[in-house]
matplotlib code that plots the C-alpha trace (Angstrom):
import matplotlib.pyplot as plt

x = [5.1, 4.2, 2.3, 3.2, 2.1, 3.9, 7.1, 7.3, 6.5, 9.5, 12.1, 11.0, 11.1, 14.8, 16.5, 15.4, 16.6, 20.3, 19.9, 19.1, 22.1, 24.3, 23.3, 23.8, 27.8, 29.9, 32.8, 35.6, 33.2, 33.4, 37.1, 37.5, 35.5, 37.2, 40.8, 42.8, 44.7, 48.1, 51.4, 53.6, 56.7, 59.4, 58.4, 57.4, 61.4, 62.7, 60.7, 62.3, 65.3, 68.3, 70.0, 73.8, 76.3, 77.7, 81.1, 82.4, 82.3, 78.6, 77.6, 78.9, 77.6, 73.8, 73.9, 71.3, 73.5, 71.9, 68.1, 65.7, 66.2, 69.7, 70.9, 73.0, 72.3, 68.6, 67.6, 67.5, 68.7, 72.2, 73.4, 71.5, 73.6, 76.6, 75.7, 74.9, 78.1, 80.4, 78.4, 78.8, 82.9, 83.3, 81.8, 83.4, 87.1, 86.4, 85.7, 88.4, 90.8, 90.5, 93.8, 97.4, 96.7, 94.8, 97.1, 98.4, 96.1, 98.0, 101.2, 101.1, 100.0, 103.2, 105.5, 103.9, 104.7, 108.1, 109.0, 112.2, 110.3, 108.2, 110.1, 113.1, 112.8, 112.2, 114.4, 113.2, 110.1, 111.1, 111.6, 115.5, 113.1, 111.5, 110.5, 109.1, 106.8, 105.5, 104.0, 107.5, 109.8, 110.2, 111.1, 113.7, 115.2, 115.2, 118.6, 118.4, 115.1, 116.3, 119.6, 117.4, 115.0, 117.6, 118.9, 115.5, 114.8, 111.4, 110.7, 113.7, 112.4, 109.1, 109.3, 105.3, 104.6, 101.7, 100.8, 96.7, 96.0, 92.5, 92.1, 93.9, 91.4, 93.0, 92.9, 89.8, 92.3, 95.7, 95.2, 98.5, 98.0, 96.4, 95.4, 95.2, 95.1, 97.2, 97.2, 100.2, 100.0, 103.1, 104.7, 108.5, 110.2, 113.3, 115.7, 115.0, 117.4, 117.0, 119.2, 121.2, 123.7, 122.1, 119.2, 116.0, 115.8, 112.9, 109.9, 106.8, 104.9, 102.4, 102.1, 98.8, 99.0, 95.7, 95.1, 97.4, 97.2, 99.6, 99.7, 101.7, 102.2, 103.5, 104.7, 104.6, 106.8, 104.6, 107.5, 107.0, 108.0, 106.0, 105.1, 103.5, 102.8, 102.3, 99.9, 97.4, 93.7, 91.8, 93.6, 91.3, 92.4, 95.8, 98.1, 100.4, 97.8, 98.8, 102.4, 102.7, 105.9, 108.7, 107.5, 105.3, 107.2, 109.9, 107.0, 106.0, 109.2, 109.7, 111.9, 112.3, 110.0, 111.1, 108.9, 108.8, 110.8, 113.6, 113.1, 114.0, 117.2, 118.0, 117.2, 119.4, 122.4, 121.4, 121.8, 125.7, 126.3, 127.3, 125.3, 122.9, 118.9, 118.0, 114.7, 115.1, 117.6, 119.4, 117.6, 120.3, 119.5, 115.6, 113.7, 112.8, 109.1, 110.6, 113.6, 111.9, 111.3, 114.9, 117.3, 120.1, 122.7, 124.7, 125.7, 124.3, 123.8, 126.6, 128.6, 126.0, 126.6, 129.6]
y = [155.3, 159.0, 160.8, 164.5, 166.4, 163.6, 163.9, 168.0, 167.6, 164.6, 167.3, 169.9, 168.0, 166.8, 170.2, 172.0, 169.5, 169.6, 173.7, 173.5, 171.5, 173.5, 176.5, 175.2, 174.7, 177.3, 178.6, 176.4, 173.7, 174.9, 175.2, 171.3, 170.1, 171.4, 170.9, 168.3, 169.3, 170.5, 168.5, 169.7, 171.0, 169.8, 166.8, 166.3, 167.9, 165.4, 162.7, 163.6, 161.5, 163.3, 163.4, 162.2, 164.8, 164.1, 164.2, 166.3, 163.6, 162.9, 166.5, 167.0, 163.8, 164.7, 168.3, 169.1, 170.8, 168.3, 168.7, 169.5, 173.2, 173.8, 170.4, 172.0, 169.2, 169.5, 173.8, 175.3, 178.5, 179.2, 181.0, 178.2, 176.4, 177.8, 178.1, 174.9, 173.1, 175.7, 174.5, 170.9, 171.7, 173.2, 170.5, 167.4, 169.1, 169.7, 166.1, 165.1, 167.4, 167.1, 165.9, 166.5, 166.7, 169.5, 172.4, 169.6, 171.8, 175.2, 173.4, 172.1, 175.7, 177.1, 174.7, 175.6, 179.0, 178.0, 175.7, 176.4, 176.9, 179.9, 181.4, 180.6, 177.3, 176.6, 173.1, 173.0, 171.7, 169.0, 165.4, 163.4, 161.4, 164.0, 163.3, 165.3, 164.1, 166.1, 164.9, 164.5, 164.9, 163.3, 161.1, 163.7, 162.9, 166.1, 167.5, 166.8, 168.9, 172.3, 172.3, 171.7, 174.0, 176.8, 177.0, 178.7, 181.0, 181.7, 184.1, 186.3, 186.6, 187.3, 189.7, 190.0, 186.7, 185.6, 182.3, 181.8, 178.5, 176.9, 175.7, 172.5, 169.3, 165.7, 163.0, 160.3, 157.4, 158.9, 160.3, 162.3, 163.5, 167.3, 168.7, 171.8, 174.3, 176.7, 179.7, 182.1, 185.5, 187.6, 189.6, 188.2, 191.9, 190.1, 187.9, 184.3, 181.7, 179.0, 176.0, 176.0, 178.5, 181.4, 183.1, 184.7, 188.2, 190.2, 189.9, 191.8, 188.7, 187.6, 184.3, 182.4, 178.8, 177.2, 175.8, 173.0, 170.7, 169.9, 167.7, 167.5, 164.8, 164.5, 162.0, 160.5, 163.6, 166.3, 167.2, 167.1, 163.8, 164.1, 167.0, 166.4, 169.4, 170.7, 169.0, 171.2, 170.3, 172.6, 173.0, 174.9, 177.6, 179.7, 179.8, 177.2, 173.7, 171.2, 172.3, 173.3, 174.0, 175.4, 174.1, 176.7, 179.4, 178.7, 178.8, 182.2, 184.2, 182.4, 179.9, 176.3, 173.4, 170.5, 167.4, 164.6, 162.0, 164.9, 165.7, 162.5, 162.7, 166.2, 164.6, 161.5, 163.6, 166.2, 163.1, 162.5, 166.4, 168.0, 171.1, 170.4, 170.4, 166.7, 165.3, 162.0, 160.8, 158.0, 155.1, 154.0, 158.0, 157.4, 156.1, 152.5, 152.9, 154.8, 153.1, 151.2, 154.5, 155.7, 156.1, 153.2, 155.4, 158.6, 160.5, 159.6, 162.7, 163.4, 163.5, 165.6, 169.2, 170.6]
z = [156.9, 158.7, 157.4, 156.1, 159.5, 161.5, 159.5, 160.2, 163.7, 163.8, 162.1, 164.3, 167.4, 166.7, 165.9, 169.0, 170.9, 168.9, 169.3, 172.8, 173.6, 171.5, 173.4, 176.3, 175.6, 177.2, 175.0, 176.8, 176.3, 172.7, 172.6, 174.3, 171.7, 168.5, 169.6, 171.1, 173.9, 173.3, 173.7, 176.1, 174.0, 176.5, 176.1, 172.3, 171.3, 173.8, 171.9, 168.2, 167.0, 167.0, 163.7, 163.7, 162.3, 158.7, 157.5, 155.1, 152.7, 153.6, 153.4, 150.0, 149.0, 150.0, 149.1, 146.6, 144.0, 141.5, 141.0, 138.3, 139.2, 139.2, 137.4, 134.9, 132.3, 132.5, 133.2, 130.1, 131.2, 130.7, 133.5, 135.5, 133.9, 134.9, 138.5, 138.6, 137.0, 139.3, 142.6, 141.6, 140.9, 144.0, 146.1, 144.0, 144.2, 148.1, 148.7, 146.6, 148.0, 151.8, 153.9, 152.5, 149.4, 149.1, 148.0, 144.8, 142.0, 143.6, 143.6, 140.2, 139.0, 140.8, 138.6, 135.2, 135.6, 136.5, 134.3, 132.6, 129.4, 129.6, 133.0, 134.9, 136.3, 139.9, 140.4, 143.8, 143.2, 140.5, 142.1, 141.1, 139.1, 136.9, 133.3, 130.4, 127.5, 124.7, 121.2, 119.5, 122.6, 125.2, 127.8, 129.2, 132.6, 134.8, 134.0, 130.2, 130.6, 132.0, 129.7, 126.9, 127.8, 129.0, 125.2, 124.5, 127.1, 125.5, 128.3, 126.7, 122.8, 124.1, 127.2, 127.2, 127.5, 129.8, 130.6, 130.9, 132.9, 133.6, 137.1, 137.5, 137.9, 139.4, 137.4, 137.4, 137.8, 138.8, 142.1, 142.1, 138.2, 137.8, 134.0, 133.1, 129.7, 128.7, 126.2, 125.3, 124.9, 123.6, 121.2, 119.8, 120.3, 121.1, 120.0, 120.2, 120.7, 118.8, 120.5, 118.0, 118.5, 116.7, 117.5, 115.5, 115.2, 116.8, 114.2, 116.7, 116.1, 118.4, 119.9, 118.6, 119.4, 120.5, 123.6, 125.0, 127.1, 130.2, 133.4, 136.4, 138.5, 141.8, 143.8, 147.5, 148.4, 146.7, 144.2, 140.3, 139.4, 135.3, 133.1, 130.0, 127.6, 123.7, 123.1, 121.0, 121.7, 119.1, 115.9, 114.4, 117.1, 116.4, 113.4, 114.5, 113.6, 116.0, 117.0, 120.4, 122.6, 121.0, 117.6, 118.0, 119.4, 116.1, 113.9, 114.7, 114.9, 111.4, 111.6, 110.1, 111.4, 110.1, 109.5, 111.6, 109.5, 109.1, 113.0, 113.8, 112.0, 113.6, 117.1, 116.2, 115.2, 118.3, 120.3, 119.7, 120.2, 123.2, 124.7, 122.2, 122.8, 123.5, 122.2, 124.2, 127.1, 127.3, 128.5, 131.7, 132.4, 132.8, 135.8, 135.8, 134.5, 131.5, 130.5, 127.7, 125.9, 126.1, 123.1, 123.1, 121.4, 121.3, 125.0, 128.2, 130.4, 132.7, 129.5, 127.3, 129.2, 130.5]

ax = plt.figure().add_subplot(projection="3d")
ax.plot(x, y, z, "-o")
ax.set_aspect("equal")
plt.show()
């Protein structure tokens, strides 16, 4: 081993030399040796992949609506929430709505509000094959539907009325199928017609029925080929329980709602009657598919209205 003074002189020795050489480095000689040289940009661009252009389809698929921070299952903050959950609707109804039947939820909107029932109907946009379904009545063929419906002008005993209606959403299985619910507003300063012949006298009553349920369905043609509606999805909502339609409407201008075994006489007797409000129509009157849940007795259509 070296000694002590033979170490120091070794040390010594050994940085001047790396110091000397240091020194002698100019600064570009600096510069070459701390950086690599540059690539030339024209030619490292033409060297990236080029990304292929999505579809619609693709873009909504891989948009990143869902992530920890704006997944509106997993932020805790409500109006992330809410931002979330509308971003995430608007991209799943614009995949799901692309071609010809986009305008279906706007369409289906447009016959609600003129369906016979709470306005003037708009026929045009019914198909020949039209049914109706509620909780008690139901199947109706179309023109058992708006003469049944025309005997209570609802629109008439309550002038007011407004018709509220969430945006419609298509149905999970049935393509052509859109839901939707509704709440009433209005106050009975009219008389209301009852079906029956007479009608209720004005009682300033307003209208609170909870929120129901309907559907429309359309088919290969775009024209309203099913409605479903009445159906009351929150009883503990409104003063009317679970009657919807114009069970409701008669329960709040104060007239009689009969139960169901006694309905289903009044509809069996209704049945055999001409210009009468029809709860069912005859089953030769009803498209194929529905036939089975047609009534076998009392008048077929063509002789049920004059």
């Amino acid at each position: 081993m070296l000694g002590q003074p033979a170490a120091c002189i070794l040390l010594l020795t050994t940085g001047a030399t790396a110091f000397d050489y240091l020194a002698s480095l100019t600064v570009q000689d600096a510069a070459t040796v701390a950086k690599p040289a540059a690539k030339d940009p024209a030619t490292y661009l033409e060297s990236l992949p080029t990304p292929k252009a999505a579809t619609i389809k693709e873009a909504v698929a891989a948009a990143p609506v869902l992530v920890p921070r704006t997944d509106p299952f997993s932020n805790p903050k409500a109006e992330a929430r809410q931002e979330a959950s509308t971003t995430w609707d608007a991209a799943r109804r614009k995949a799901q709505d692309d071609g010809p039947k986009a305008d279906y939820a706007a369409r289906a909107r447009e016959w609600v509000l003129n369906d016979g029932f709470h306005a003037p109907a708009k026929a045009s946009l019914m198909a020949d094959d039209f049914v109706w379904f509620g909780p008690i009545v139901g199947p109706l063929n179309k023109q058992d539907f708006l003469r049944t419906v025309d005997m209570f002008k609802v629109y008439e005993g309550f002038p007011d009325l407004k018709m509220h209606l969430a945006e419609f959403t298509r149905d999970p299985v049935e393509e052509n199928r859109y839901w939707s619910i509704l709440r009433l507003e209005g106050t009975n300063t009219e008389p209301q017609a009852s079906g029956t012949g007479f009608s209720y006298k004005p009682t300033n009553n307003k209208l609170d029925v909870g929120p129901q349920c309907i559907s429309v369905t359309f088919d290969a043609d775009g024209r309203v080929s099913r409605y479903t509606g009445g159906y009351v999805v929150d009883r503990t909502q409104g003063k009317t329980g679970m009657l919807g339609a114009m069970f409701a409407i008669t329960k709040t201008v104060g007239g009689f709602v009969p139960s169901l075994r006694v309905a289903k006489i009044l509809n069996a007797i209704g049945a055999r009657l001409k210009n009468f409000p029809k709860a069912r129509s005859h089953r030769d009157d009803l498209p194929a598919k529905w036939r089975s849940l047609g009534r076998r007795f009392g008048k077929r259509t063509a002789e049920a209205w004059d």
